[in-house]
C-alpha positions, 0 to 999 in steps of 0.5 A: 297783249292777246287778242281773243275772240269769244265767239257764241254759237250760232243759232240753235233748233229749239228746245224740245222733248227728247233732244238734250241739251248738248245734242242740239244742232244749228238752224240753217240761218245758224250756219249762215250766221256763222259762215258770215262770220267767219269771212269777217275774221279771215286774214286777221291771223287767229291761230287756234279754236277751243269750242265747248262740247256741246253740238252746237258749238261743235258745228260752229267750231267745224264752220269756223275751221274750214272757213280759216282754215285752221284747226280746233279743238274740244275744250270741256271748259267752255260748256255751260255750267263748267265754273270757269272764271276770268283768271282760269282762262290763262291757265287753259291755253288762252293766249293771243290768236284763240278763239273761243265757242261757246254759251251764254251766259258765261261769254257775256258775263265774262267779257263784260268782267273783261271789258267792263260795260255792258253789251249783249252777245247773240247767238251767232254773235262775237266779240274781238278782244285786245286783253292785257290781263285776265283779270276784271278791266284787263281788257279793251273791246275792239269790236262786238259783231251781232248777226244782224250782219249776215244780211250784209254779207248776203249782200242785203243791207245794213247790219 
């Protein structure tokens, strides 16, 4: 058994001319999102993170890293569009204590491929995992944490 996190990118600037998609930064709520985030998976011994190219991902990576103090690494795979199904995630080095970053669609789809059900994933947003096998059913969703919490790690309410 595994326990994995797919993690999506905090929240992004907008699209707009003359910044591509790839270069897109997180928003100062972004960061706070992320940062929040983080202190919810510290002590829970996660080992290593993959993080999609793109900036974005790239930052939540860096934020993640320094907040539990681990290391990560840039994997292709993870960016949008890349095809990576289910059953490739083994083969890529996702075992127990990984934590992935990355993009909507692919980590809403492939968790719900994973878990069955349905749920929505939002920027800012992770999913804890238990998998059995990676493959459609192979594994159960232990927690799903959207960014509503960051007002509750600012001390400011419900989640």
């Amino acid at each position: 058994m595994a326990l994995i996190v797919f993690y999506r990118h905090g929240k992004a600037e907008p699209r707009r001319e003359g910044v591509s998609d790839r270069e897109r930064r997180l928003t100062r709520e972004g960061v706070m999102q992320v940062e929040c985030g983080g202190r919810l998976l510290l002590g829970a011994g996660f080992k290593k993170i993959l993080s999609s190219p793109y900036r974005r991902a790239v930052e939540t990576a860096e934020i993640l890293a320094r907040t539990l103090k681990l290391s990560y690494a840039i994997a292709d795979w993870l960016a949008p569009d890349s095809g990576v199904g289910l059953e490739d995630l083994e083969k890529f080095g996702v075992d127990d204590g990984v934590i992935l970053v990355g993009h909507n669609p692919w980590m809403e789809e492939t968790i719900i491929e994973l878990v069955g059900g349905a749920l929505e994933l939002k920027a800012g947003g992770f999913a804890v995992v238990s998998v059995i096998a990676f493959r459609p059913g192979g594994g159960n969703l232990l927690s799903l944490v959207n960014p509503g919490v960051v007002n509750v790690c600012k001390g400011g309410g419900r989640a």
